[in-house]
C-alpha positions as CSV (number, residue, x, y, z in Angstrom):
1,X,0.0,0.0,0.0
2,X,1.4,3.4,-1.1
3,X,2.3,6.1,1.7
4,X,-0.8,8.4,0.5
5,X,-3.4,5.2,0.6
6,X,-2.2,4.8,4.2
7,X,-2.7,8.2,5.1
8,X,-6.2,8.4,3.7
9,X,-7.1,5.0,5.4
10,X,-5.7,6.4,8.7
11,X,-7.8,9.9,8.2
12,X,-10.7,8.0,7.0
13,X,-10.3,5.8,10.4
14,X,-9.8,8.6,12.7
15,X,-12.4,10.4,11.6
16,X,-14.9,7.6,11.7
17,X,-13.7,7.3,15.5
18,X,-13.9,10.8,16.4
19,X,-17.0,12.0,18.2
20,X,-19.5,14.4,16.7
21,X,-18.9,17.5,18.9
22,X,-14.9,16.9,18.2
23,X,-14.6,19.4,15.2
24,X,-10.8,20.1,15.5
25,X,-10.6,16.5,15.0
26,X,-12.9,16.4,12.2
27,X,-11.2,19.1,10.5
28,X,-7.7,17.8,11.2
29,X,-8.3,14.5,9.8
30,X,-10.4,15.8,6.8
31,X,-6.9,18.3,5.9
32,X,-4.9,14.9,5.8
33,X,-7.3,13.1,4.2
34,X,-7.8,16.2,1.5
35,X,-3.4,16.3,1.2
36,X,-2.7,12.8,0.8
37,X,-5.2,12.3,-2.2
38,X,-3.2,15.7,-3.5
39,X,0.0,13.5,-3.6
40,X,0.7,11.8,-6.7
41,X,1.8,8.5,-6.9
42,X,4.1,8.1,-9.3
43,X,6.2,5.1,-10.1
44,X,9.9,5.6,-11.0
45,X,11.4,4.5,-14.0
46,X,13.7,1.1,-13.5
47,X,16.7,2.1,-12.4
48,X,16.1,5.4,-11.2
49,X,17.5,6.5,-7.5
50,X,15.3,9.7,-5.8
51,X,17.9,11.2,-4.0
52,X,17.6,14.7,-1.7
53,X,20.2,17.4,-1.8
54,X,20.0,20.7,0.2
55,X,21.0,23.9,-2.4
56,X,20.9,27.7,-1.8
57,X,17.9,29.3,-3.0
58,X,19.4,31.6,-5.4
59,X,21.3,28.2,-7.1
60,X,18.0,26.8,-7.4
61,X,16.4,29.6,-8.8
62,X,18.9,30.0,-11.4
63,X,18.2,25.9,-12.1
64,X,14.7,26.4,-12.5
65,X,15.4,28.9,-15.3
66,X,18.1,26.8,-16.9
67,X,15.5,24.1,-17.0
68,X,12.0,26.3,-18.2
69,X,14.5,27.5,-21.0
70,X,15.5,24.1,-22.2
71,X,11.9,22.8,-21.4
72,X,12.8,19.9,-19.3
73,X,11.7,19.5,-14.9
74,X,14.5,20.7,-12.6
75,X,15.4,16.8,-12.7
76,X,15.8,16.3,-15.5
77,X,17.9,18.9,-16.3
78,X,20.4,18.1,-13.5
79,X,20.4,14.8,-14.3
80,X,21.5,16.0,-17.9
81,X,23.8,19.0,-16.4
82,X,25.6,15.8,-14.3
83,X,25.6,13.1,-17.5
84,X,27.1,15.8,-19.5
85,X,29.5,16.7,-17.0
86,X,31.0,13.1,-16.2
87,X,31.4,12.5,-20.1
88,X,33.3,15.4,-20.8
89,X,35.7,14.3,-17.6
90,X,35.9,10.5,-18.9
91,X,33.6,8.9,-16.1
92,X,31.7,5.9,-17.7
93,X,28.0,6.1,-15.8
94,X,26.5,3.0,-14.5
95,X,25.5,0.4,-16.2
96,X,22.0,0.5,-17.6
97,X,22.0,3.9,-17.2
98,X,19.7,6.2,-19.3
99,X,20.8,9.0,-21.2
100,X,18.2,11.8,-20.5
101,X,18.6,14.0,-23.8
């Protein structure tokens, strides 16, 4: 079961439980239930690796225009930016790599 079908089931459940003159409750668990069905459940590709990385604001900003300018996601363009970059210093990428061009 997916992390956003568990929280819905968990809101759905609390709510359920809650008695009627418990509106914080209500409204609590109606918020989560609302955000989880937001989330979108997407499968990665095979192969793939979701990684986090912490960046100052302005660096990000200036990726986010790189990327709207070449039409591509933010990750797809670093994952291009990095490709790119360990070609041109001789680094042979893992195998079964994509290339994302």
């Amino acid at each position: 079961m997916h992390f956003a079908h568990k929280q819905i089931k968990l809101a759905e459940s609390s709510l359920n439980n809650s008695d009627d003159g418990d509106t914080t409750t209500k409204q609590t668990c109606n918020n989560t239930q609302k955000m989880a069905k937001k989330r979108k459940i997407r499968a990665r590709a095979p192969g793939m690796t979701q990684i986090s990385i912490s960046l100052p604001e302005g660096l990000v900003g200036m990726i986010d225009e790189m990327a709207d300018a070449e039409n591509r996601n933010r990750s797809n363009f670093i994952a291009t930016v990095l490709e790119n970059l360990s070609s041109e210093r001789g680094v042979k990428a893992a195998e079964g790599s994509k290339k994302f061009g």
